[in-house]
Backbone atoms as SQL, in Angstrom:
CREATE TABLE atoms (id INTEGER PRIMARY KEY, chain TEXT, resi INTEGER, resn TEXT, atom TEXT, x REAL, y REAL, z REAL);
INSERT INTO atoms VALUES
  (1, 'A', 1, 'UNK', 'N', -9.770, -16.442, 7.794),
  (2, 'A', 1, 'UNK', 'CA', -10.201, -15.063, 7.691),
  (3, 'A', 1, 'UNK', 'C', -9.347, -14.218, 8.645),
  (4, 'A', 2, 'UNK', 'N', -9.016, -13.022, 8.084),
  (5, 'A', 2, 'UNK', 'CA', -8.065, -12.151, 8.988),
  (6, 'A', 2, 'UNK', 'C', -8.835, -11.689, 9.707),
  (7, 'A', 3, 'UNK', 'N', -7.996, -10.699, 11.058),
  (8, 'A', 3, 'UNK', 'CA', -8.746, -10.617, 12.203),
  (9, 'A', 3, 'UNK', 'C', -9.823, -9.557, 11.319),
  (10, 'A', 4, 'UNK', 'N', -8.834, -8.476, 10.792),
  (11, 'A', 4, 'UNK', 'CA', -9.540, -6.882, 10.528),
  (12, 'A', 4, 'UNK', 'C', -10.925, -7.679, 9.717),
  (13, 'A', 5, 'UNK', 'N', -10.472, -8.446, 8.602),
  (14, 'A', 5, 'UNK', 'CA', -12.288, -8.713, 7.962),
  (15, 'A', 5, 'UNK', 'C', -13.074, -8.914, 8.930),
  (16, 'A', 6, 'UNK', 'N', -12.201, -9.439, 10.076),
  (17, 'A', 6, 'UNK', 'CA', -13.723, -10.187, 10.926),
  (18, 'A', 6, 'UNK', 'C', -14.344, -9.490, 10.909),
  (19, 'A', 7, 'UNK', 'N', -13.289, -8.227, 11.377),
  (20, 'A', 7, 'UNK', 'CA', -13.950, -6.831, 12.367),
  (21, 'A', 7, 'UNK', 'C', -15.139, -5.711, 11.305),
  (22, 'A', 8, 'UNK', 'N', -14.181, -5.939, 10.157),
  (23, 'A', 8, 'UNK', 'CA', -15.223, -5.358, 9.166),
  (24, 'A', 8, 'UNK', 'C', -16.728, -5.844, 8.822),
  (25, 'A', 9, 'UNK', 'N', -16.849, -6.826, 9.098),
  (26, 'A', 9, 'UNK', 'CA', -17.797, -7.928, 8.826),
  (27, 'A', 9, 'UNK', 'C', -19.024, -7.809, 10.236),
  (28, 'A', 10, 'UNK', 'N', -18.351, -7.925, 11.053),
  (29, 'A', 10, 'UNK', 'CA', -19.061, -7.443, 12.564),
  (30, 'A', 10, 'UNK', 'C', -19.675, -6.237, 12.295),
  (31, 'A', 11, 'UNK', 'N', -18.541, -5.070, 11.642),
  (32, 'A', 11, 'UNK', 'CA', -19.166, -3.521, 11.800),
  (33, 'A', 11, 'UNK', 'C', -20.231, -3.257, 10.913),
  (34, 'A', 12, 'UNK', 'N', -20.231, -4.168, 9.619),
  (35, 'A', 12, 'UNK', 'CA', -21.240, -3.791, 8.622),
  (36, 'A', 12, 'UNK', 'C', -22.649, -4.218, 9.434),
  (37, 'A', 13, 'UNK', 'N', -22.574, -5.041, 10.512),
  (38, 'A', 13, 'UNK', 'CA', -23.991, -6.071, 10.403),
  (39, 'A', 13, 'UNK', 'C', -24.522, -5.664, 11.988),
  (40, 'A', 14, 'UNK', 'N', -23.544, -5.264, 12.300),
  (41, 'A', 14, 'UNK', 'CA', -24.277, -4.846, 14.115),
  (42, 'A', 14, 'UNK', 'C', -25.001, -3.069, 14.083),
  (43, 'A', 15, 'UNK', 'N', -25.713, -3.104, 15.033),
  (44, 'A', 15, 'UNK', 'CA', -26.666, -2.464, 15.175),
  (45, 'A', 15, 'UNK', 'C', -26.095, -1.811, 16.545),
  (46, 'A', 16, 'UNK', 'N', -25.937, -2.365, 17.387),
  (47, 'A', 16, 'UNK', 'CA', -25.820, -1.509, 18.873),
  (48, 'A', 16, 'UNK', 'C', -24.633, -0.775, 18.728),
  (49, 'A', 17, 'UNK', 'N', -24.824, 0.889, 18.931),
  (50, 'A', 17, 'UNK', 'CA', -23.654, 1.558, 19.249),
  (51, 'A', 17, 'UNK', 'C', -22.220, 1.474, 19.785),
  (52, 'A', 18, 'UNK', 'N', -22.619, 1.179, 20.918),
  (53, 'A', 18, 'UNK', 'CA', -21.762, 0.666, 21.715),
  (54, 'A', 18, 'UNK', 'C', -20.277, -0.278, 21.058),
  (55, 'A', 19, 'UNK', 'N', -21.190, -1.201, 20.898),
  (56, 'A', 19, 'UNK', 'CA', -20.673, -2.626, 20.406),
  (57, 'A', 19, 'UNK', 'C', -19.596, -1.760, 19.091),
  (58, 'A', 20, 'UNK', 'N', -20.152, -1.223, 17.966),
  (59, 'A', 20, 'UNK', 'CA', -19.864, -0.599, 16.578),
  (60, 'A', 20, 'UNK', 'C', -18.663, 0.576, 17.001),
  (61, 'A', 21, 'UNK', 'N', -18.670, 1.215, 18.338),
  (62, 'A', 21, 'UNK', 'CA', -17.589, 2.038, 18.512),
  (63, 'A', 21, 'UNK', 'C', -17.070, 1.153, 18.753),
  (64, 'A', 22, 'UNK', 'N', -16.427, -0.142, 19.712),
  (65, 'A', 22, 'UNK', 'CA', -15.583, -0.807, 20.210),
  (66, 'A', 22, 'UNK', 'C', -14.857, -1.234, 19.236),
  (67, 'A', 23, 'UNK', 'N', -15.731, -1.950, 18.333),
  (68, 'A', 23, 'UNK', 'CA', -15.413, -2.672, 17.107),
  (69, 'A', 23, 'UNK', 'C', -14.337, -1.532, 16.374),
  (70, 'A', 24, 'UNK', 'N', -14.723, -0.181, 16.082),
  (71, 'A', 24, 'UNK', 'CA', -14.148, 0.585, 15.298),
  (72, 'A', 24, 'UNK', 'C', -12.850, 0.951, 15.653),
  (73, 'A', 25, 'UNK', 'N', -13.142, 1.166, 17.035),
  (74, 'A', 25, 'UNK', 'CA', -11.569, 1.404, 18.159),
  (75, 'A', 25, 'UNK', 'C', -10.443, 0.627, 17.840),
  (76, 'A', 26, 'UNK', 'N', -10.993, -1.322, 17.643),
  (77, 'A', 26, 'UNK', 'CA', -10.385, -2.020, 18.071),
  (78, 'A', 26, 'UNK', 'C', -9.635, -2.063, 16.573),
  (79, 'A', 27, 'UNK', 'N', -10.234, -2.008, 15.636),
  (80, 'A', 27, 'UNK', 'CA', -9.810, -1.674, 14.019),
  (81, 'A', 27, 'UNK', 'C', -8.684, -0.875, 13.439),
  (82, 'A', 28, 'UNK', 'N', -9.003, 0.568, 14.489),
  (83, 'A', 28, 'UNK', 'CA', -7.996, 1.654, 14.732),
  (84, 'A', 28, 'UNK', 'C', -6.411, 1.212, 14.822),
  (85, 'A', 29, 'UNK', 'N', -7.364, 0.979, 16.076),
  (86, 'A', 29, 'UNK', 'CA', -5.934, 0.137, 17.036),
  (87, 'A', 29, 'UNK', 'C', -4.994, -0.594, 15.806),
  (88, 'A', 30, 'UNK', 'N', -5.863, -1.164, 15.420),
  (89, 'A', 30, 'UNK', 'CA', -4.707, -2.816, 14.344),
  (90, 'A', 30, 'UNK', 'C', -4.025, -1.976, 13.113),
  (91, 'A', 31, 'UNK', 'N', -4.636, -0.932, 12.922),
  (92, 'A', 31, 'UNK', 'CA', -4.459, -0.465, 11.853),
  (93, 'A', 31, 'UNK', 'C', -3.112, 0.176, 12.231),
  (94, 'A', 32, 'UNK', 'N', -2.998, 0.844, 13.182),
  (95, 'A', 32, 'UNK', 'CA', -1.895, 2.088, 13.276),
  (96, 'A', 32, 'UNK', 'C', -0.874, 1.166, 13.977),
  (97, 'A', 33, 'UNK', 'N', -0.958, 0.053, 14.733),
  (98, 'A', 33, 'UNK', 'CA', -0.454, -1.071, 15.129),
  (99, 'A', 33, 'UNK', 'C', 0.690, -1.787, 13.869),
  (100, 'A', 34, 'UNK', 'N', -0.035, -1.740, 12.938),
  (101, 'A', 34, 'UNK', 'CA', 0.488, -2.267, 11.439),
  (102, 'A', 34, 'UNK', 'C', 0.969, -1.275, 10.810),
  (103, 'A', 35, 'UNK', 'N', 0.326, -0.415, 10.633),
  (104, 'A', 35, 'UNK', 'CA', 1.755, 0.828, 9.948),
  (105, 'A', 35, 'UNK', 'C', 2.983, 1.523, 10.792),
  (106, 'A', 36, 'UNK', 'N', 3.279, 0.918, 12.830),
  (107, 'A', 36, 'UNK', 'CA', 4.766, 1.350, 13.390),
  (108, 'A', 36, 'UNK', 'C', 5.223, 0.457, 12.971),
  (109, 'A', 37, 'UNK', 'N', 4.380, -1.373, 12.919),
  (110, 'A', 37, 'UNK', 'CA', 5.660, -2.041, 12.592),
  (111, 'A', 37, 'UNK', 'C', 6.026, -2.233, 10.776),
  (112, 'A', 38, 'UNK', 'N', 5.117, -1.674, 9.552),
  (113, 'A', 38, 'UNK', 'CA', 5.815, -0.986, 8.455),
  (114, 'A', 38, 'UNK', 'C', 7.066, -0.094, 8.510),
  (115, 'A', 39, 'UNK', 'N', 7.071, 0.987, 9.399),
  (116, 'A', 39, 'UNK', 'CA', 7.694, 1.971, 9.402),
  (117, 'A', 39, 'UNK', 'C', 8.904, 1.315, 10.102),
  (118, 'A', 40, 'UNK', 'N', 8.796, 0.323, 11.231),
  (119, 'A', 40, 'UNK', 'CA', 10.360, -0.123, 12.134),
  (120, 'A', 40, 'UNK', 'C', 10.848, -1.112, 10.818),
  (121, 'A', 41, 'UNK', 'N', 9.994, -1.924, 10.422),
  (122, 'A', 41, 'UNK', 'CA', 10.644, -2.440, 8.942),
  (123, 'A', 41, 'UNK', 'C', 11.384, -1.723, 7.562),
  (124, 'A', 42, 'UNK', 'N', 10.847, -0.480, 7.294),
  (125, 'A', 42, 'UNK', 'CA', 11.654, 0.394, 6.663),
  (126, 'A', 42, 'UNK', 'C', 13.137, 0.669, 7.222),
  (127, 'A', 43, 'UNK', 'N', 12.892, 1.094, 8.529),
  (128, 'A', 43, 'UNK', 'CA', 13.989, 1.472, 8.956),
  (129, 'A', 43, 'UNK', 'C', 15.126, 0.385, 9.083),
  (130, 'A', 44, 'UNK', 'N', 14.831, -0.348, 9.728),
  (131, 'A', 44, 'UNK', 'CA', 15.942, -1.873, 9.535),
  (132, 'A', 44, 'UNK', 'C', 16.084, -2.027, 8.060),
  (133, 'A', 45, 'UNK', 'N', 15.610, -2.228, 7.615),
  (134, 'A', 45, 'UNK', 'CA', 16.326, -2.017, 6.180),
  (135, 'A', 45, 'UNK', 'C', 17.144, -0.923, 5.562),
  (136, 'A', 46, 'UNK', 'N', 16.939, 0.121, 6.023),
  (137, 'A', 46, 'UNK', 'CA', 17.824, 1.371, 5.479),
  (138, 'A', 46, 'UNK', 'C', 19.429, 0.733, 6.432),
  (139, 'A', 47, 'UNK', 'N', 18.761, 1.087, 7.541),
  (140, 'A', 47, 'UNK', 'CA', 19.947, 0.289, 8.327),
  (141, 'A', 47, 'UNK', 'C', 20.715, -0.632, 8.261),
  (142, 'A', 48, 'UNK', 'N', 20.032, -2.154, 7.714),
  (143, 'A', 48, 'UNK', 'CA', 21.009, -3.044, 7.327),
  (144, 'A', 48, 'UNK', 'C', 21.940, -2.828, 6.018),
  (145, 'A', 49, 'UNK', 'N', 21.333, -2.097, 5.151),
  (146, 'A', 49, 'UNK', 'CA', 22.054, -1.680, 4.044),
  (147, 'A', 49, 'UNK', 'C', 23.565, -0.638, 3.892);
C-alpha cells in the first residue's frame, strides 16, 4: 500500500482534529513534493533532447 492511501485511509476514519490536520499537512506535503520532482523530470528531458 502506498504511503498517500495510507494517509487517505487514516483521514477518512480518524476523528481527532488534531491528528486529521497533521495527516492532511503531511498529504500536502507528498503531493506538491511529487509534482517539483514531475516538473525537474520534464525539464531534463527537454534538456536532454
Amino acid at each position: 500500500m502506498s504511503i498517500e492511501r495510507f494517509i487517505l485511509r487514516k483521514l477518512s476514519r480518524c476523528k481527532q482534529k488534531q491528528l486529521r490536520a497533521n495527516l492532511l499537512q503531511l498529504l500536502i506535503i507528498r503531493i506538491q513534493k511529487a509534482e517539483q520532482q514531475r516538473i525537474a523530470m520534464e525539464k531534463a528531458r527537454r534538456n536532454a533532447v
